[in-house]
C-alpha positions as a Python dict, from the first residue, in 0.01 Angstrom:
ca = {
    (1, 'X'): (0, 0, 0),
    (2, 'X'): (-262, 236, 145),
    (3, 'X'): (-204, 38, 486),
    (4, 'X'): (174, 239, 479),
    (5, 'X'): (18, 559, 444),
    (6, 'X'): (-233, 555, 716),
    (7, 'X'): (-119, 621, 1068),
    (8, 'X'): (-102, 323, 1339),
    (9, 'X'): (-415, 244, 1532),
    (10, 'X'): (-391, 412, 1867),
    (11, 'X'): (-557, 182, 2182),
    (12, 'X'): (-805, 379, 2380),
    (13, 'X'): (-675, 508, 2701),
    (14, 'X'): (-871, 627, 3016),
    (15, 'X'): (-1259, 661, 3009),
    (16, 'X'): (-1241, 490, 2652),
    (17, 'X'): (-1048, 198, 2797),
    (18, 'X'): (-1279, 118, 3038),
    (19, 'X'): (-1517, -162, 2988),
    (20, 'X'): (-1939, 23, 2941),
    (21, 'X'): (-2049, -103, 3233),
    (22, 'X'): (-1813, 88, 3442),
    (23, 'X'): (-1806, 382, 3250),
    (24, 'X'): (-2220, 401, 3355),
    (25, 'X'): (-2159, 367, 3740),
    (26, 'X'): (-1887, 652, 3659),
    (27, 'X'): (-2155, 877, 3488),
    (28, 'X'): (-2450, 779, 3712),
    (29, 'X'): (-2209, 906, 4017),
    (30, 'X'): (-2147, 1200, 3830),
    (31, 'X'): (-2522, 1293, 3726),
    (32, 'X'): (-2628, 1205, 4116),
    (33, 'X'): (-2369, 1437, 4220),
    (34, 'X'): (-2509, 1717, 3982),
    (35, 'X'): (-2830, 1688, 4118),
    (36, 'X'): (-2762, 1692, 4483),
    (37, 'X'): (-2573, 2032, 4413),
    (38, 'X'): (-2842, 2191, 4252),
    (39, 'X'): (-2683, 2211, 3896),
    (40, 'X'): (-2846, 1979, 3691),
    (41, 'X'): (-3148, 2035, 3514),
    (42, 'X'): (-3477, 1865, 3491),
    (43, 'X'): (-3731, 1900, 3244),
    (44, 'X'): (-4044, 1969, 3301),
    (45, 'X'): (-4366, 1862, 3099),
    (46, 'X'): (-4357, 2177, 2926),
    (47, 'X'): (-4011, 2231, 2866),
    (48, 'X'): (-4013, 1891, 2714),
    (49, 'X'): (-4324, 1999, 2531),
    (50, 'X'): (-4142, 2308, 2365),
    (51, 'X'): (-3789, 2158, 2279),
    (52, 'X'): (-3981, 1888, 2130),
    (53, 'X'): (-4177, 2134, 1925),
    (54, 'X'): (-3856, 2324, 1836),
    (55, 'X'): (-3665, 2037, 1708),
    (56, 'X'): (-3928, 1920, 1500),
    (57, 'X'): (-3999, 2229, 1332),
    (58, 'X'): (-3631, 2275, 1249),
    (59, 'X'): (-3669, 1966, 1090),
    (60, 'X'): (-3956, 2021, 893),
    (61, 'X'): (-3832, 2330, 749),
    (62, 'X'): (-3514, 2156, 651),
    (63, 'X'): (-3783, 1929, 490),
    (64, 'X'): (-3957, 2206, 339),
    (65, 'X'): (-3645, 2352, 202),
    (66, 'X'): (-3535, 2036, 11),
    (67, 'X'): (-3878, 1976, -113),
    (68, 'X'): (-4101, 1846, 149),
    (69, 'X'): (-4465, 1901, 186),
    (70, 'X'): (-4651, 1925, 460),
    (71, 'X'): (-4514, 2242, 672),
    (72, 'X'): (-4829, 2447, 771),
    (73, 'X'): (-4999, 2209, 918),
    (74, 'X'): (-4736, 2141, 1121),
    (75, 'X'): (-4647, 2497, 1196),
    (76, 'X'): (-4976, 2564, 1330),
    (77, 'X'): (-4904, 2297, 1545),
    (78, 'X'): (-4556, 2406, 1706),
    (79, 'X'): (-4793, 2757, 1755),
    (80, 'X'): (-5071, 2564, 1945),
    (81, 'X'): (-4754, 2408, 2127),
    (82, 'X'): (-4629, 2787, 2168),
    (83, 'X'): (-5008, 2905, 2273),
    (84, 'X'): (-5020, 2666, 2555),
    (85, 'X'): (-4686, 2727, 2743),
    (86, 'X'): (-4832, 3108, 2739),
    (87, 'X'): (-5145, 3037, 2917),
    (88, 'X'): (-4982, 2775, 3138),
    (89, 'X'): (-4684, 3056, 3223),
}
């Protein structure tokens, strides 16, 4: 009886409908068009460099926070990461 309770199944409608390969020649337009106006954003080596950095120290101190083991090592290594961009700036 749990089938009753739940609401119909709704089909997808617009972008969702449309079958993947068209919604890529869709997004690739859209991304081209972004960069030909000057609003889209690409990373450099260095940005890359940093947000990887970031994101992996967030994770290790979620790690560290729910028991893990290994964080200064690694945090002396997102502040070599940190050093670099510095001197490079």
């Amino acid at each position: 009886m749990a089938d009753q309770d739940s609401p119909p199944a709704r089909a997808p409608r617009g972008f969702a409908a449309m079958d993947r390969q068209r919604q890529r020649e869709i997004a690739s337009q859209g991304g081209k068009a972004a960069h030909r106006s000057g609003r889209a954003h690409q990373f450099t080596t260095q940005e890359a460099r940093a947000a990887g950095a970031m994101s992996h120290a967030s994770r290790r101190a979620a790690q560290q926070n729910a028991g893990g083991a290994r964080g200064e090592q690694q945090d002396s290594e997102v502040e070599a990461v940190k050093q670099e961009e510095t001197a490079e700036s």
